[in-house]
Every structure is written in C-alpha cells, then in structure tokens.
N, C-alpha and C positions, 0 to 999 in steps of 0.2 A: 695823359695830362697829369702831371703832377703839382695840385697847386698849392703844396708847400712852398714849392718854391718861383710863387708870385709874388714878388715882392712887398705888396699892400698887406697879401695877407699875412707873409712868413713875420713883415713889423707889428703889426695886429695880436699875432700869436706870444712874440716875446717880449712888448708891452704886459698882455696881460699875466704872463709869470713873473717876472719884473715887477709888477703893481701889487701883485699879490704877496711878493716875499717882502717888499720894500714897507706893508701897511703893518707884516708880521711884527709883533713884538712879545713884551710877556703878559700883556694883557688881553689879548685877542683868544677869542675862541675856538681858533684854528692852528695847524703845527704846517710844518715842511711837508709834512705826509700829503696832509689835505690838502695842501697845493701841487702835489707829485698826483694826488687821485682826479684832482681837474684838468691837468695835463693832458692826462690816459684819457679821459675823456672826450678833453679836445679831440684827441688822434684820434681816436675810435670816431670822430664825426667828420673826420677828413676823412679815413680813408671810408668811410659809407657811403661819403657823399662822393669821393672819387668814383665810386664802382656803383653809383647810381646809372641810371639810363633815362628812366622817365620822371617828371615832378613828379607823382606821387610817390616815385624810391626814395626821392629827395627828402621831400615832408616828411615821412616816417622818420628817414635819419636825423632831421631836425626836433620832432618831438620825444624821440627818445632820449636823445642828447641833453633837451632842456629839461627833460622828467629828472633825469640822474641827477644833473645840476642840481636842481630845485632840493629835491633831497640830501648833495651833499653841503649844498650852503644850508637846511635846516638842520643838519647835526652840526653844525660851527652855528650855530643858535644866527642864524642868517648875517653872520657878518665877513664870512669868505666872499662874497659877488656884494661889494658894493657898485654905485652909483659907475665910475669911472670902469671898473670891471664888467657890470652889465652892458656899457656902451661898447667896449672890446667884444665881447662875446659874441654880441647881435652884429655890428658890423661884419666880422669874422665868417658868421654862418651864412648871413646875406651877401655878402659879396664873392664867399664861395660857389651861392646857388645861381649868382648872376651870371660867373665864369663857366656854370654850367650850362646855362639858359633855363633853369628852371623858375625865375623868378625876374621882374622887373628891379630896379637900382634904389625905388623907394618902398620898395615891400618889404613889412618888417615880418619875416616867418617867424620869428621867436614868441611872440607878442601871445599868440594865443595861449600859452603853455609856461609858462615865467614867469616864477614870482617872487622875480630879483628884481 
C-alpha cells in the first residue's frame, strides 16, 4: 500500500507545502529550509506509518512525528504550522491511520501531542 499515492492524501500533502511557501515572506520566522525539514518530516511519518502493522506502531509514528513538529514550528517562534496548516497536518495523519485501520474517520491522533 503506498498511500502517497491516495489521492486525499497526496492533495493534503501538497496543500500543505503550498501553504507554507505561499505564507513565506521576509517577515516570517521561517526560510525554505524549514519548510524542506517539515516535508522530511511528513515523509518520515508516511513511510512509518506505511510499515506499521498494529495501532500501537501507528501511535508511536504519529507522536514522534508531532513531537518533531512541535519543535520545529517552536524554532520558527510557532509561526511555521499555523491554523490552516495544523488542519492539513492532522487530516493527513488521520486519514492515513484510517487507510490503515488503525483509527476511526473522527479520531483526531494528533491532538494529544500538538501544540499547533
């Protein structure tokens, strides 16, 4: 199962670098970089969650994912994940866990761990 290439998700994913280079300007907090290192991020939580087996591999992959986050929007002094991008994020991870089955379609896994 490759579900990059689900289409909900693959729009999900190129929204949110899209949103994040389009918010870029020269007053922001953040560079290209730091939208190249949320990317790698992303990936790194797709292919975890690819090579999951059971919700709990899932979970794991989901709180590490959002831990990284959380630390790289607080070196862009929290203004890399705003509003519009926490909604990408969290749809993105939930509806990858849903395609997995490790999650219901209104269960937000992010929620615990986020503090975008």
């Amino acid at each position: 199962m490759n579900l990059i290439k689900n289409t909900e998700i693959k729009k999900l994913y190129d929204s949110l670098e899209d949103s994040m280079m389009d918010y870029l300007s020269s007053t922001t907090s953040y560079t290209k970089k730091d939208v190249k290192k949320s990317m790698k991020i992303i990936d790194f939580y797709l292919r975890e969650i690819e090579c999951a087996t059971i919700r709990e591999e899932g979970l794991f992959a989901v709180e590490k994912t959002v831990k990284m986050l959380n630390l790289l929007n607080k070196d862009c002094y929290h203004e890399l994940i705003e509003t519009y991008q926490r909604d990408c994020i969290a749809q993105l991870m939930n509806l990858t866990a849903v395609e997995k089955g490790f999650n219901d379609k209104n269960e937000d896994l992010t929620e615990k761990w986020r503090k975008w």
